[in-house]
N, C-alpha and C positions, 0 to 999 in steps of 0.2 A: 900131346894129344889135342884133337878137336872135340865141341863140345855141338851139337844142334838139338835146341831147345825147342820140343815141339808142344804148343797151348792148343788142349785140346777143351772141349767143354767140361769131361768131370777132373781136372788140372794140368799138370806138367808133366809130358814125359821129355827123356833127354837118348839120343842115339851120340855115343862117343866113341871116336876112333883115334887108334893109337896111332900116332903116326910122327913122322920125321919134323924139326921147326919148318915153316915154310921160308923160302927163299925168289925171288924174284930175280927174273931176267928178262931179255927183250922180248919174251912172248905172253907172259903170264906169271901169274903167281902160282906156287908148286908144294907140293909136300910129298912125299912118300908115305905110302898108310900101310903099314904092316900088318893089316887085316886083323889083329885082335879088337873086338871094341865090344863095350858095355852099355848097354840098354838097360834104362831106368825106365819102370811104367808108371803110371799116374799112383796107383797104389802104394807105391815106393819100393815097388822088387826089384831085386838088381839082378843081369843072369849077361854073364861071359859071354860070347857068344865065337864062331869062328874059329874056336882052339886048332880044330885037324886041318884047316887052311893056312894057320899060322907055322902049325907045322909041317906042314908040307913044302910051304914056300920056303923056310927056314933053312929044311935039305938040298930043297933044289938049287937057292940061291945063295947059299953058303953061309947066311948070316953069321956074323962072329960073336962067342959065348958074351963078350960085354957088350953085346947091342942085346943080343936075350936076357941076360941081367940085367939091364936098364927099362926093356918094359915092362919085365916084368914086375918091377920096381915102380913102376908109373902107374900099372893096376893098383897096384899096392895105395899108392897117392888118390890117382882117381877115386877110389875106393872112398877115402877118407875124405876129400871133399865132398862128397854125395850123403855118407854118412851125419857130417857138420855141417851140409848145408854152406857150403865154402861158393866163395865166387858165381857163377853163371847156374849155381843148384839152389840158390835165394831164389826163391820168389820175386822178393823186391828187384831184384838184379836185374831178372826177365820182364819185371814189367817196366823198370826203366828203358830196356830197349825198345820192349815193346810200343814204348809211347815214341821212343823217338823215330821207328820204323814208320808209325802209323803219322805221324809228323811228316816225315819226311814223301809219303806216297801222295797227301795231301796235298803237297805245293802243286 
């Protein structure tokens, strides 16, 4: 999964998408996003979102039972890092990038 941490004035919300590792080639960096993703709001609601696109695409595209085991298995993770406050759903985390974004737009 990806995570974007968006700081807004009354705190943190997070938009996260499930999706493939990324992988690099001679045009770009890449990932496949399998359209599940979970929206965190500032208030700390968490809400699925995309389910009937997930499966839709799932039919269309044939995905195989152990790629749908696995993310769903990765909700399952996601989940509990947001819950624990795990990695990039610290505060401290976002504001360390934060400084170094704002660092870095500065020079």
């Amino acid at each position: 999964f990806n995570i974007i941490a968006m700081i807004r004035d009354n705190g943190i919300s997070y938009y996260c998408n499930m999706a493939s590792p990324y992988y690099l080639d001679e045009e770009a960096l890449k990932y496949i996003d399998y359209d599940l993703d979970v929206k965190v709001f500032t208030d700390g609601e968490k809400r699925l979102l995309d389910v009937e696109e997930y499966e839709r695409h799932k039919r269309k595209m044939n995905y195989p039972d152990d790629l749908d085991y696995i993310l769903k298995e990765h909700v399952k993770i996601l989940v509990d890092w947001i819950n624990n406050e795990r990695g990039p759903f610290s505060e401290a985390y976002v504001n360390i990038w934060y400084k170094r974004y704002v660092e870095l737009k500065n020079r």
